[in-house]
C-alpha positions as CSV (number, residue, x, y, z in Angstrom):
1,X,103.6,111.6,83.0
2,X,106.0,108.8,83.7
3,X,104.3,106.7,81.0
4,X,104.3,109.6,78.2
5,X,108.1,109.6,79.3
6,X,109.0,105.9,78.8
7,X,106.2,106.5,75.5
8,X,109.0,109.1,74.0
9,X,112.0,106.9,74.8
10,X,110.6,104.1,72.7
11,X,109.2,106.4,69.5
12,X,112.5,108.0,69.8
13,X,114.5,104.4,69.8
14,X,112.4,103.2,67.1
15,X,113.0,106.2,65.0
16,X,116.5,106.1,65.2
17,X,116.8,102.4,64.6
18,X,115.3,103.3,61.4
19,X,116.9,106.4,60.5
20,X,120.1,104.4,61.0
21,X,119.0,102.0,59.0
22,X,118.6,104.8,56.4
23,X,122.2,106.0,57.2
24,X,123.6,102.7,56.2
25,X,121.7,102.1,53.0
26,X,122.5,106.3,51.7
27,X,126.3,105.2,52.5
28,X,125.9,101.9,50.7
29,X,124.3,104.1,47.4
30,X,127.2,106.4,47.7
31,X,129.8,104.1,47.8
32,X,127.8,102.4,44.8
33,X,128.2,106.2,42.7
34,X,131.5,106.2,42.9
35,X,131.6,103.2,40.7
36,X,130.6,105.2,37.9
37,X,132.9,106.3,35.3
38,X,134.4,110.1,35.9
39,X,133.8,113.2,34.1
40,X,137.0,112.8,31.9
41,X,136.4,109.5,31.0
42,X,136.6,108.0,27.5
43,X,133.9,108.3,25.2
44,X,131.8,105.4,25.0
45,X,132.0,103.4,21.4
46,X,130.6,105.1,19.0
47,X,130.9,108.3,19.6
48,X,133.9,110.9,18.5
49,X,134.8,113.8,20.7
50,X,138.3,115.2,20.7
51,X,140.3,113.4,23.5
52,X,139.7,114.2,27.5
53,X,136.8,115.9,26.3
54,X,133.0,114.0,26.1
55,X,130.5,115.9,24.5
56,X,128.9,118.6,27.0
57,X,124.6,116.6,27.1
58,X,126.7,113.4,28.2
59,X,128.2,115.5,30.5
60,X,125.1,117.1,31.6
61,X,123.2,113.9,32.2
62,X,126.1,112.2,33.7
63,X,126.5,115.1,36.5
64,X,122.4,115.3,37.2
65,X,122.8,111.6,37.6
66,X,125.3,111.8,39.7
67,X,123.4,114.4,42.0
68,X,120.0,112.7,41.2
69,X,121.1,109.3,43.3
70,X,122.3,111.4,46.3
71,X,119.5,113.9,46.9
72,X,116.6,111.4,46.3
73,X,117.3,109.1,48.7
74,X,118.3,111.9,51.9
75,X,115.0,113.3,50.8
76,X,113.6,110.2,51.0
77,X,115.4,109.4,54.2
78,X,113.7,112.4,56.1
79,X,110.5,111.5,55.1
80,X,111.1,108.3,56.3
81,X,112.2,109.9,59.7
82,X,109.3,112.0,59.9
83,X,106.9,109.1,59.6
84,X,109.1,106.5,62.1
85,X,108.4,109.1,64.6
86,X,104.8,108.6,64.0
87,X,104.6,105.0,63.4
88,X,106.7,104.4,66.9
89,X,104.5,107.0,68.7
90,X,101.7,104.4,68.2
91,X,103.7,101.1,68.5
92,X,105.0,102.6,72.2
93,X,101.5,103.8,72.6
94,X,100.1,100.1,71.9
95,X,102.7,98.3,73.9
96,X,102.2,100.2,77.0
97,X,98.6,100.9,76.9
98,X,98.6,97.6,79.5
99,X,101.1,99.7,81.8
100,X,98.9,102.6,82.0
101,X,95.6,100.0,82.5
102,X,97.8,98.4,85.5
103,X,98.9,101.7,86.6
104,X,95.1,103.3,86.6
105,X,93.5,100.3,88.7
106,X,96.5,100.0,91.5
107,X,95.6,103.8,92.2
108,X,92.6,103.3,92.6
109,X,93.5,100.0,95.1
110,X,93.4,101.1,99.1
111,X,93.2,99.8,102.0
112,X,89.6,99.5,101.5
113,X,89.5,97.4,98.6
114,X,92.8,95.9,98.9
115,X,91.0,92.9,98.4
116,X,90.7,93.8,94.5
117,X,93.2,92.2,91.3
118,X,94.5,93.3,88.2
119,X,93.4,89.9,86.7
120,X,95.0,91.1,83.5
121,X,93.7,89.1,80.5
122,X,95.1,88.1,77.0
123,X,98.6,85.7,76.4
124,X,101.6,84.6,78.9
125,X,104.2,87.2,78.1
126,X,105.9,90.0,80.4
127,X,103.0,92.3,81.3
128,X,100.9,88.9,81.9
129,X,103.4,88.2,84.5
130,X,104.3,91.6,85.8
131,X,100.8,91.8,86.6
132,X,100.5,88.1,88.0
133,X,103.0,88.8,90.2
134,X,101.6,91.9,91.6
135,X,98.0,90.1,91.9
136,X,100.2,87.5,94.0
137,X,101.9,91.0,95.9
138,X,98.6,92.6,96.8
139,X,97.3,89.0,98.2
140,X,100.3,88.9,100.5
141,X,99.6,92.5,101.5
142,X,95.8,91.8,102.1
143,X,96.7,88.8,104.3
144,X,98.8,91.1,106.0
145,X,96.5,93.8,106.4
146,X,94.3,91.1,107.7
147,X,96.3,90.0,110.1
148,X,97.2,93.5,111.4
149,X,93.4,94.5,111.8
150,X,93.1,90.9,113.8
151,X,95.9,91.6,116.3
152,X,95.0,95.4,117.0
153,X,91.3,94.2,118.0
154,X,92.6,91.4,120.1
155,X,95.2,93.5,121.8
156,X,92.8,95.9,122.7
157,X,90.3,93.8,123.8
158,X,92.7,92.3,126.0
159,X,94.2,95.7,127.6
160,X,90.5,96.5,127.7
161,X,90.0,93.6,130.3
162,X,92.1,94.3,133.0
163,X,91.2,98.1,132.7
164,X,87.1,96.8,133.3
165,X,88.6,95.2,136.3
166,X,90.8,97.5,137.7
167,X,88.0,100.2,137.0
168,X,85.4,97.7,139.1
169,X,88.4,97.3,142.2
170,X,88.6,101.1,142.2
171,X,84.7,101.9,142.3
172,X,84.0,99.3,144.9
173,X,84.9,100.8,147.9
174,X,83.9,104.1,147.1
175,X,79.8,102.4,146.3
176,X,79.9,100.2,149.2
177,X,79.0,101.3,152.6
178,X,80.9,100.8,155.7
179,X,84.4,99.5,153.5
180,X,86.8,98.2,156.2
181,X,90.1,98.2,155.8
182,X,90.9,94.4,155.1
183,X,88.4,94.9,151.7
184,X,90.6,98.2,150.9
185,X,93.6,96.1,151.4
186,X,92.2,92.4,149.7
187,X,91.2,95.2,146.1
188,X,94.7,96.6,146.8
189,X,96.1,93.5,146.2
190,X,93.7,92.6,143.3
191,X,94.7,95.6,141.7
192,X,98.5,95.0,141.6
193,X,97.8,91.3,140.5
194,X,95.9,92.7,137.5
195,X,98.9,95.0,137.3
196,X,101.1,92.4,137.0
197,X,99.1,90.6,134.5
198,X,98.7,93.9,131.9
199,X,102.6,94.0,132.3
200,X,103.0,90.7,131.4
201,X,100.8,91.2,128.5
202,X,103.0,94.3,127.4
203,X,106.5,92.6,127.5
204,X,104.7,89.7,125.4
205,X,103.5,92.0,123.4
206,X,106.6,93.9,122.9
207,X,108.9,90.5,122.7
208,X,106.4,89.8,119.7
209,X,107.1,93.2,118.1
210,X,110.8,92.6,118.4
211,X,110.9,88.7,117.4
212,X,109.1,89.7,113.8
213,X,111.2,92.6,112.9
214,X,114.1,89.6,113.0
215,X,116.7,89.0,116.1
216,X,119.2,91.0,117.6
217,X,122.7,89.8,118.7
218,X,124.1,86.6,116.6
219,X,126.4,84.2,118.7
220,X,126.7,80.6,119.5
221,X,123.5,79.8,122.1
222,X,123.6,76.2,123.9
223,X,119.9,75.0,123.5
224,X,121.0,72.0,126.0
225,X,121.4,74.4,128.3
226,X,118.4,76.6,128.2
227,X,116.3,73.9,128.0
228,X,117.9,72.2,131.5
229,X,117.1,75.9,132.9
230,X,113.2,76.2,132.0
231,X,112.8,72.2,133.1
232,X,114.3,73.3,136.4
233,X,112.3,76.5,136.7
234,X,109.3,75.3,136.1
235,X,109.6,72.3,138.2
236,X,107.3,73.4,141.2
237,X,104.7,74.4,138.8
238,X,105.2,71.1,137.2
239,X,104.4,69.1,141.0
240,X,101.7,71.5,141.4
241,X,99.7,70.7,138.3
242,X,100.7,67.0,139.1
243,X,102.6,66.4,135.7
244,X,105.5,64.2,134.6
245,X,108.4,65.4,133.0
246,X,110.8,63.3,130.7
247,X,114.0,64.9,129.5
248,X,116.2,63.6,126.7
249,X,118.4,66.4,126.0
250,X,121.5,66.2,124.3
251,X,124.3,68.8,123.2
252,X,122.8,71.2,121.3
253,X,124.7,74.1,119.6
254,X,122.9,77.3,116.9
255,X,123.5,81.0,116.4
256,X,121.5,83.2,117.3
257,X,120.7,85.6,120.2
258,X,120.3,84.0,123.9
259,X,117.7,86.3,125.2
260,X,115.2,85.4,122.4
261,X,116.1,81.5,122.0
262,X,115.8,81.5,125.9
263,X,111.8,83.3,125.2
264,X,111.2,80.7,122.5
265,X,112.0,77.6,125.0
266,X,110.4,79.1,127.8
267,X,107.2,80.0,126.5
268,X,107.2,76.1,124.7
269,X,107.3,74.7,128.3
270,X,104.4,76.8,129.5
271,X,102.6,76.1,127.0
272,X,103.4,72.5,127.1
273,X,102.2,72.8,131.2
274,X,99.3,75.2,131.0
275,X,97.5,73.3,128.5
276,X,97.8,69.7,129.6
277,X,95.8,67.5,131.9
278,X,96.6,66.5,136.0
279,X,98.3,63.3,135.9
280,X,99.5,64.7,132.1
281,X,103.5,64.0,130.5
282,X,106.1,66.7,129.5
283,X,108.7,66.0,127.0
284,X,111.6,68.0,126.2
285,X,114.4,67.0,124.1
286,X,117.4,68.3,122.3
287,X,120.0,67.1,119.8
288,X,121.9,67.5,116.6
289,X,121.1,66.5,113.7
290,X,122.5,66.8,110.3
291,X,124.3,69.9,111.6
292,X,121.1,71.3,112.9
293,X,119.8,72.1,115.9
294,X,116.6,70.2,117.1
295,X,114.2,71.2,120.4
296,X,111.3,69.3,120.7
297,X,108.4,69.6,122.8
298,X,105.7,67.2,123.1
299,X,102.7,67.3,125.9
300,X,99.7,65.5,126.8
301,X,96.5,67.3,126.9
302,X,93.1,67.9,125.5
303,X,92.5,66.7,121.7
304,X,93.4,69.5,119.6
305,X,91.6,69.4,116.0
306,X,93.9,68.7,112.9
307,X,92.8,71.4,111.2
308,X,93.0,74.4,114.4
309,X,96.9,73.4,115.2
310,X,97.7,76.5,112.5
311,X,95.7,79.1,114.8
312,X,97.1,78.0,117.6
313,X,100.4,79.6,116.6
314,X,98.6,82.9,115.9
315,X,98.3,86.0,118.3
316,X,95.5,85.6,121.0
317,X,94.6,82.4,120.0
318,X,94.4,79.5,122.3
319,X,92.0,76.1,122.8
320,X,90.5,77.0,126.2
321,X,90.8,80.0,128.7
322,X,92.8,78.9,131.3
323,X,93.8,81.8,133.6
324,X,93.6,85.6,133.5
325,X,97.4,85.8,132.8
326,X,97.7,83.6,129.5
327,X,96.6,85.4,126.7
328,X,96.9,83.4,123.9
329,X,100.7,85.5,122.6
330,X,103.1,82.1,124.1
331,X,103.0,79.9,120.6
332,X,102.6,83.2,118.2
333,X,105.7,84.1,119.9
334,X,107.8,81.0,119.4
335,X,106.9,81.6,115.7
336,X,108.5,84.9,114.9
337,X,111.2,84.2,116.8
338,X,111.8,80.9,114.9
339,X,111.0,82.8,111.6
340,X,113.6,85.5,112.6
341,X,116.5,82.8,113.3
342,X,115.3,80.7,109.7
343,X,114.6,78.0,111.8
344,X,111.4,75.6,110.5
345,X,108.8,75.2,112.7
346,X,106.7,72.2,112.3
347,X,103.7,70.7,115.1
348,X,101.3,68.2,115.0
349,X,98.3,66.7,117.2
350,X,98.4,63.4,118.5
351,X,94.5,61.7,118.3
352,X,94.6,61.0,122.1
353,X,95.5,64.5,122.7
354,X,98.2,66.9,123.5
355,X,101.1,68.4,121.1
356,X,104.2,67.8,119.6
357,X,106.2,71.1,118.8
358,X,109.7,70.5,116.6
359,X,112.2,73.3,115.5
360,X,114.6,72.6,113.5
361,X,117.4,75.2,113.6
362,X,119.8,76.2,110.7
363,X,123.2,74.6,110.7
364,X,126.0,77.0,112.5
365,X,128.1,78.6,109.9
């Protein structure tokens, strides 16, 4: 095991930290010996041998002295090294008994219970934060998770709707007696409007996909620009739905790529149309500031709840039904592609009713 591995790398450090601390010591009581007087030394006082010569038990006693301080303390050493080994077998053991605690529960974490923690007790020190910080991971992955699970079941319940309806266009005529050719023709045309609508929801879909994996192409985009273009493309839908339009856009310059900046204003004026009231107000405007890049967005419309503007910029969410072909993916969208170009995102809801959108792009570098 890994943990029986990183167990044997610490027993076999704090062995040899103490083995070489034996090392040094058995030099030091070497070096120490040497001090003492030789073999051929003088006599001490007091005592008459011939000269060179000391008498042969002095001798004796000084030699097994001499081999007495060495071999004691390298027998002492490997005894000492035998029981470091044991001794930092259960210090490594003790130190990573938490490791192999955190190791055992996130094995046993799925995506079933994802929604479980370490919640490892005892003082602030490493593990405590090592653990913390994968609590914190596995609440960022269950969020996730939970989000994931929320989009699949929306998507499919809205691919599910236009198949219920094509299904019904399809069965009609073949149910109903005496089907002339105008009612094969007025469910032919049903059919490819419903069409049109599932391919709609596909590219949105797809756009979405793209937008959060981050953007594509980085170059200067001119936000004055593309927000001139949706204003002008959306001005008969604008006379239709009876609304007023008010356009203060200065020069506006960020990096990024066209196709998805162009998406992100876009789907900001639909939404800004779709969901407003007859007689309602449009705003878009654009500027610099502090070397950033601002597009705001503002509408009239129904009151919007303080607490619900959040959601709105979630997939498939949305205030009110308003047609078949709006399915909730417009403001989800200008989100991950404002995530993907570190631009900050920030909206608010005015009490009388409607929206302000603001995106704050990072300066060009």
């Amino acid at each position: 095991m890994r943990v029986n591995r990183l167990r044997r790398r610490l027993t076999l450090l704090y062995c040899a930290a103490s083995v070489a601390s034996g090392v040094v010591l058995l030099l030091i009581i070497t070096v120490l010996s040497r001090s003492l007087p030789p073999a051929d030394a003088p006599a001490p006082e007091g005592v008459s041998v011939e000269p060179g010569h000391l008498p042969d038990s002095l001798l004796v006693d000084l030699n097994a002295y001499r081999s007495d301080i060495l071999l004691l303390p390298a027998v002492a050493l490997a005894i000492m090294a035998v029981l470091s080994l044991a001794v930092g077998w259960l210090i490594a053991g003790r130190i990573l008994r938490p490791v192999r605690t955190m190791t055992g529960r996130l094995r046993q974490i799925s995506g079933r219970n994802v929604h479980e923690r370490l919640a490892m007790a005892g003082p602030r020190d490493e593990l405590k934060d090592l653990a913390d910080t994968v609590d914190e991971l596995l609440g960022r992955l269950e969020t996730a998770l939970d989000g994931h699970k929320r989009f699949v079941a929306n998507a499919a319940h809205e691919l599910r709707t236009p198949l219920t309806v094509e299904h019904a266009l399809l069965e009609e005529p073949l149910v109903a007696p005496n089907v002339t050719v105008e009612r094969y023709r007025a469910n032919f045309e049903s059919l490819i409007a419903v069409n049109r609508a599932r391919a709609r929801l596909l590219e949105s879909l797809l756009t979405l996909a793209g937008s959060e994996h981050g953007r594509g192409r980085a170059e200067p985009v001119d936000l004055a620009g593309l927000a001139e273009q949706a204003v002008r493309d959306r001005a008969a839908e604008l006379d239709r739905h009876g609304l007023r339009v008010k356009t203060m856009i200065r020069p506006a310059t960020l990096i990024g790529d066209p196709a998805l900046i162009g998406r992100l204003v876009a789907n900001l004026c639909d939404n800004a149309v779709h969901y407003n009231i007859p007689g309602g107000v449009v705003e878009v405007a654009t500027r610099r500031a502090a070397d950033q890049a601002l597009l705001v967005v503002t509408n009239t419309g129904p009151v919007v709840p303080a607490e619900e503007v959040d959601r709105l910029f979630e997939p498939f969410q949305r205030m009110r039904r308003v047609a078949d072909d709006h399915h909730g993916l417009g403001l989800s969208i200008v989100r991950a592609i404002a995530v993907a170009h570190g631009a900050v995102l920030t909206a608010h809801a005015h009490p009388e009713g409607g929206l302000t959108v603001e995106i704050s792009f990072p300066p060009m570098s």
